[in-house]
Every structure is written in structure tokens, then in C-alpha cells.
C-alpha positions in Angstrom: 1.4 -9.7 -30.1 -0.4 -9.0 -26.9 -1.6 -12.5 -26.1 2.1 -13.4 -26.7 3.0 -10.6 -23.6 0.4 -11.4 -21.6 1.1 -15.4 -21.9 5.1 -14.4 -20.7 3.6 -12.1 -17.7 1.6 -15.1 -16.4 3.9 -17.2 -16.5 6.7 -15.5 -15.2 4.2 -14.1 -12.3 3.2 -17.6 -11.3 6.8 -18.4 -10.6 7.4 -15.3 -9.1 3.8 -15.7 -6.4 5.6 -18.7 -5.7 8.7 -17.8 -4.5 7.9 -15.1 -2.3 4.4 -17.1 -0.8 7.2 -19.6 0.1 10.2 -17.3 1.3 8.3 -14.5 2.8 7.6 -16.4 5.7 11.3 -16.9 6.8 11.5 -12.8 7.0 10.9 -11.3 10.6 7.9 -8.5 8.7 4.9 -8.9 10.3 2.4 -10.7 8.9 -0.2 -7.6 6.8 2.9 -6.9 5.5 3.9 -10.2 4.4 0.2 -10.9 2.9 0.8 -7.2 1.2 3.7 -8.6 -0.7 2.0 -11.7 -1.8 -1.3 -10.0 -2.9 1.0 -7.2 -4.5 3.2 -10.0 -6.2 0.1 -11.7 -8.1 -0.6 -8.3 -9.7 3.2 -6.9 -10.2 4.4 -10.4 -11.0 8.7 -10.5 -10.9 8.2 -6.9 -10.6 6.6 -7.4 -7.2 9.3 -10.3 -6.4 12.1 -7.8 -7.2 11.0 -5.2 -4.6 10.2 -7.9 -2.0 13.9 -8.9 -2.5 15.2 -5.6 -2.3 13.2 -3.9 0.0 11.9 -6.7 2.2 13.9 -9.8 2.1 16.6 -10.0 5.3 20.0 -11.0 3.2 21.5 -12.3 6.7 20.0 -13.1 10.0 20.0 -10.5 11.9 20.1 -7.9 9.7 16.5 -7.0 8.7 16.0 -4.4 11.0 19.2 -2.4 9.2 18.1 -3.4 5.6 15.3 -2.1 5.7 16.3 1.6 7.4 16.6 3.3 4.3 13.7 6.2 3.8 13.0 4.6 0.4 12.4 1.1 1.4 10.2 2.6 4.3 7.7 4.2 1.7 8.0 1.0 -0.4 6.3 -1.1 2.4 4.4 1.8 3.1 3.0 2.1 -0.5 2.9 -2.1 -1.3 0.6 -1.7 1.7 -2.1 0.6 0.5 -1.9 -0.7 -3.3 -2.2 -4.4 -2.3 -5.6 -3.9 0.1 -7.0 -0.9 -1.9 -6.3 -3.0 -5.5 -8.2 -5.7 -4.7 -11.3 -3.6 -3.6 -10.5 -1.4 -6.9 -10.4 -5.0 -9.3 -13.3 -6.1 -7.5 -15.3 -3.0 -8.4 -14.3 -3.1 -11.6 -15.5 -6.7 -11.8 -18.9 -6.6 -11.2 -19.4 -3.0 -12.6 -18.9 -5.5 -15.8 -21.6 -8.1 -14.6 -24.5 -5.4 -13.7 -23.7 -3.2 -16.7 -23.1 0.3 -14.8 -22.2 3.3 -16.6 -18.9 5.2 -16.1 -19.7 7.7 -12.9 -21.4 4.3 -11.4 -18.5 2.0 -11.8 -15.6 4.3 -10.7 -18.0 5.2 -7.5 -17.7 1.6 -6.9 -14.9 0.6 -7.4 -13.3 4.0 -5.3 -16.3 2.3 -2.2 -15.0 -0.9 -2.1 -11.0 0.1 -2.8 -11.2 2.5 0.0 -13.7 0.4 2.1 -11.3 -2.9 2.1 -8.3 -0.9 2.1 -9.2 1.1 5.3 -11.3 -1.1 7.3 -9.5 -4.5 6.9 -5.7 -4.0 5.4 -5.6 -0.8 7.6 -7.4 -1.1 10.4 -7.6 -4.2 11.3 -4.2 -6.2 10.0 -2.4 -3.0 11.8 -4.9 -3.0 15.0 -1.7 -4.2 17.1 -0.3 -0.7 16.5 -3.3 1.0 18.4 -2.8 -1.5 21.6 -5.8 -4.0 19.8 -8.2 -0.9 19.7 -9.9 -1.6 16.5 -12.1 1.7 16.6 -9.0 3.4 17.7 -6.7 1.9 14.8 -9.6 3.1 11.7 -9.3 6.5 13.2 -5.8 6.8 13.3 -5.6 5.3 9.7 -8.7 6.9 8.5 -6.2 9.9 7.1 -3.0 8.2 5.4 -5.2 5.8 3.8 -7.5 8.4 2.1 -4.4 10.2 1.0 -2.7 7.0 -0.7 -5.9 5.7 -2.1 -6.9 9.3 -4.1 -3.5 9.0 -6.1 -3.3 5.2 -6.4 -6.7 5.5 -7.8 -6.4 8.1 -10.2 -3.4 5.8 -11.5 -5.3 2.7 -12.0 -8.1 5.0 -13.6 -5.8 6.5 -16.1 -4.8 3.2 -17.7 -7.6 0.5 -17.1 -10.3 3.1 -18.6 -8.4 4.2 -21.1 -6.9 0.9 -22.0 -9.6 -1.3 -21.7 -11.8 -0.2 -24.3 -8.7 -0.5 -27.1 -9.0 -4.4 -26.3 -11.7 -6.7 -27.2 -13.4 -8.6 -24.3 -10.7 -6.4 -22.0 -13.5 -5.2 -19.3 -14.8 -9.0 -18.7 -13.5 -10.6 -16.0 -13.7 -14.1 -17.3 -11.1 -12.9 -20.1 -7.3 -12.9 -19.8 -6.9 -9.2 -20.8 -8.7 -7.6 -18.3 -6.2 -9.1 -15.1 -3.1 -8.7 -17.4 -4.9 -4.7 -17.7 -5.8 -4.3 -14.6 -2.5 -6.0 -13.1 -0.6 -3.0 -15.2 -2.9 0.0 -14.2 -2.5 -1.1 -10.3 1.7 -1.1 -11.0 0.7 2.4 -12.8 -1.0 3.4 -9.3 1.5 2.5 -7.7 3.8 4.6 -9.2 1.9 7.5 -8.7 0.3 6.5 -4.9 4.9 6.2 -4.0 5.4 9.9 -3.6 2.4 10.6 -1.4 3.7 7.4 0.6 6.5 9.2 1.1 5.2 12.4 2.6 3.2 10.2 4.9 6.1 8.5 6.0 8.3 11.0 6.4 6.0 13.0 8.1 5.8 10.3 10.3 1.7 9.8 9.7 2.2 6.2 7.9 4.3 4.0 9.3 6.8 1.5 6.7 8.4 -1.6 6.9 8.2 -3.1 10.4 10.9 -6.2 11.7 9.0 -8.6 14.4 10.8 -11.5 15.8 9.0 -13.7 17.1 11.1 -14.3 20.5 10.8 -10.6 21.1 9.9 -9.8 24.6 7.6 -6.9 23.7 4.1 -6.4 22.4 3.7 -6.1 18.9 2.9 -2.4 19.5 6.5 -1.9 21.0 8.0 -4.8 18.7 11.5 -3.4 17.6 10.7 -2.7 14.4 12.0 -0.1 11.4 9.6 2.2 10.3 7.4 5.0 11.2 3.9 3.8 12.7 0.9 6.4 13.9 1.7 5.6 17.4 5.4 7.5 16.8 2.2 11.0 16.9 2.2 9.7 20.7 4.6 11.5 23.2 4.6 8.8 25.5 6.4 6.7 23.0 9.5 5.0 24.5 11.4 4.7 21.1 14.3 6.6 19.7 13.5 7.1 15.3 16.6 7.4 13.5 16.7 7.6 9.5 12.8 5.3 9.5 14.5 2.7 12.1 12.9 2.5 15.2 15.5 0.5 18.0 14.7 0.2 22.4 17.8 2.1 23.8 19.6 -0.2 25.2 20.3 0.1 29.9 22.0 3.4 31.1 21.6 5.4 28.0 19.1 8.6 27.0 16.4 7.4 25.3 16.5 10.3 23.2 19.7 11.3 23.5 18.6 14.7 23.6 16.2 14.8 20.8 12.9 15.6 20.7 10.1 13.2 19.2 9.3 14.5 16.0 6.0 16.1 15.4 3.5 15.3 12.6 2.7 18.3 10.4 -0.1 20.9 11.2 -3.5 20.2 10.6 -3.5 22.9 7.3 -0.7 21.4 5.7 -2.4 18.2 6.1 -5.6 19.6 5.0 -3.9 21.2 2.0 -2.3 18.0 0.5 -6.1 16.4 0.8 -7.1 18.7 -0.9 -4.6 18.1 -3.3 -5.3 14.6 -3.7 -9.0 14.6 -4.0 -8.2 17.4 -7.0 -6.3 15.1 -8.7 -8.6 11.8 -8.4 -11.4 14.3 -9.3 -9.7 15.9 -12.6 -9.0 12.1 -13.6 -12.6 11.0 -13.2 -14.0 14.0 -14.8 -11.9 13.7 -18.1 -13.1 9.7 -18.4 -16.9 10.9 -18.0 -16.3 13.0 -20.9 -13.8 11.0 -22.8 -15.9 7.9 -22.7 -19.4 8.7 -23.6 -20.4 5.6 -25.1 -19.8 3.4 -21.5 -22.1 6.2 -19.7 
């Protein structure tokens, strides 16, 4: 039965890798998000081609920076962000944990290193270094927080399923078989899930940004792009932008910038504290009930 799911999966993931590697390109997103979708698609399969199309995909020309306005759609690029850079360092992990034979503790350690380390110092940091003026040092610290946040709860996610799954499924925790991508491909759409909600706070809370629009005859730096979504740089007064439900638009000549408004400001440093807090409580109740649940891998 499960070979017979996991044959379908492929296939219809293979078609659906296709499409959007081939039609992503013609959308005005900017290019870590457009690798985001891809990577995320190879996992997610036609789940990942379904959100591209309705989160991502511009239905008419033109149009991209208003379809993709809506809060939700913001935290959707936001959270197809984290989960494709962090589940590739997370899959990796798990890989070789397999090949050097590392107990339980060892092998999440790793796989948390190498999630967080990719995640935050390449698909962060450095695909989004335009949104710190090309300051790469600047750009890790200003994404050093959001991606810690997102990667706690996508984590404990994964966790829940791949550990707990694997182990139910012969040959399952070898990369070489079948079962452990189709397994792994399920616990990252599993993290997913739970990393969306945090990805929301962030965005909202204007820490994170979310789906971007960059045309490529634009006039302005790729910082000042006009693009929809909220970005760390929106935490800067000096920001030239009015925000208005995630959408981020130039006033146009003779009119308030603002129109009145003030910026909105990110929370205060204890709420912030308080929600990593939370997250590193969750990630940490999750590993602590494998370590115990699976004695035999330890």
C-alpha cells in the first residue's frame, strides 16, 4: 500500500517541480523566493505547486503586487522561505546521522546545526542581503531573530513525524531508499504547518518580511524595489514607503507619504523574548519525549 502512495507522490511531484521550475520565472518575485518555491515544490510536490499558484503566481500582468497583498499569502512566502532553506539543512542532517550511525541527542543536534546554519546564513542572509543595502554582516543580524523563531517550530514539526515515523518503516532512515524522502518530504509539509503561525506573528509584527514583487525595469534598488510584503528594513524610520494590509507601494508626486500615519513599530524587546522563549520550549519538549521514546536509536 505505501509503495503504491509513495510511487503516485513521485510522480505527481515530478510533474509538479516542473511546472513551477518552468513558470516561476515569468513571475516578477525575486529570485530566493523563486528558488524557495522550487526547493519547497520537490518536497511538497502538487501541494507546493498549489500554493505557488495561489499565493505566488501573477494571474495578469500587472497585477502581482495586488495578488499577493493579502496577510495570508504574505506569511505563506514568509513561511515557504524558512521551510525550504532550513529543510534542506534538516534532510541533510538526517542523512548522514544515517551514514555515521549517531544516536538520537547526536542526530537531532545535527540536523537542528545544519537546518539553522543553511537556513540563516545562506537562504537568510545572503539570498535577502539586498534588503540590508548588500551588507551581508548587517543582513545575518537583522535575520539572526525571525529565523530562529521559524526554525524552533518548523523543527519540532519535522521531528514529530520523521522520528516517530521512520522507525515503523523498514529501510525508512536510509537515504538511498525511497521511504525515507517520501518521510521526510511529509514531516517538512508537517513543519510547515506548524512553523505558518509563528510566520505570521513575524510578519505581522513586521520582523519578517513576505512575498516581495521586483520588476525588472524598476528604477529603484532592490532594497527600495516596489514590492508587497513586510521586510526588516520596514524597523527603519527612515524608510520612504507607505505599508498598507502587507503591500508596500512609492507614493506617487504631490501626495503624503504617509498620509498621516505613523510607521509601525516592531514589538518590545520582552514580548519578543517571551515568544523565544516559547519556541525553544516547544522544540525542547519535542526532543526530550524522542530521547525517551526511542531508546533503542540512543
Amino acid at each position: 500500500m505505501l509503495d503504491g502512495v509513495m510511487l503516485l507522490w513521485f510522480i505527481l511531484t515530478g510533474a509538479s517541480v516542473l511546472f513551477v521550475a518552468i513558470d516561476i520565472w515569468r513571475t516578477p518575485e525575486a529570485n530566493a523566493l523563486r528558488w524557495g518555491f522550487i526547493i519547497l515544490t520537490i518536497f511538497s510536490g502538487p501541494l507546493g505547486a498549489f500554493f505557488y499558484v495561489l499565493g505566488c503566481r501573477e494571474p495578469l500582468p500587472g497585477t502581482h503586487e495586488h495578488y499577493v497583498s493579502p496577510t495570508w499569502k504574505q506569511v505563506l512566502g514568509s513561511t515557504m522561505h524558512c521551510a525550504s532553506g532550513d529543510g534542506l539543512g534538516i534532510i541533510l542532517g538526517a542523512a548522514i546521522a544515517f551514514y555515521v550511525t549517531m544516536p538520537t541527542a547526536a542526530d537531532i543536534g545535527l540536523e537542528y546545526a545544519l537546518g539553522f546554519g543553511f537556513g540563516w546564513l545562506f537562504f537568510q542572509a545572503f539570498a535577502m542581503r539586498d534588503m540590508a543595502g548588500g551588507d551581508y554582516m548587517k543582513s545575518l543580524k537583522m535575520t539572526f531573530i525571525p529565523e530562529f523563531l521559524s526554525m524552533n517550530v518548523l523543527m519540532a514539526g519535522m521531528l514529530v513525524v520523521s522520528k516517530f515515523w521512520m522507525p515503523a518503516v523498514d529501510e525508512a532512515s536510509n537515504p538511498g531508499s525511497p521511504a525515507f524522502w517520501f518521510i521526510m518530504s511529509m514531516s517538512l509539509i508537517a513543519g510547515f504547518i506548524c512553523a505558518y503561525p509563528m510566520n505570521w506573528w513575524l510578519v505581522t509584527r513586521h520582523i519578517k518580511h513576505g512575498m516581495m514583487t521586483v520588476r525588472p525595469n524598476s528604477e529603484s534598488s532592490p532594497a527600495e524595489s516596489n514590492h508587497a510584503g513586510h521586510d526588516m528594513a520596514s524597523m527603519n524610520h527612515d524608510s520612504q514607503h507607505s505599508e498598507h494590509d502587507g503591500a508596500s507601494v512609492t507614493p506617487k508626486e504631490g501626495e503624503q507619504a504617509d498620509r498621516g500615519m505613523t510607521m509601525p513599530l516592531p514589538p518590545p524587546l520582552g514580548t519578543i523574548l517571551m515568544v523565544g522563549v516559547l519556541s525553544v520550549a516547544i522544540l525542547a519538549a519535542v526532543i526530550t519525549i524522542l530521547v525517551f521514546m526511542l531508546p533503542a536509536a540512543n
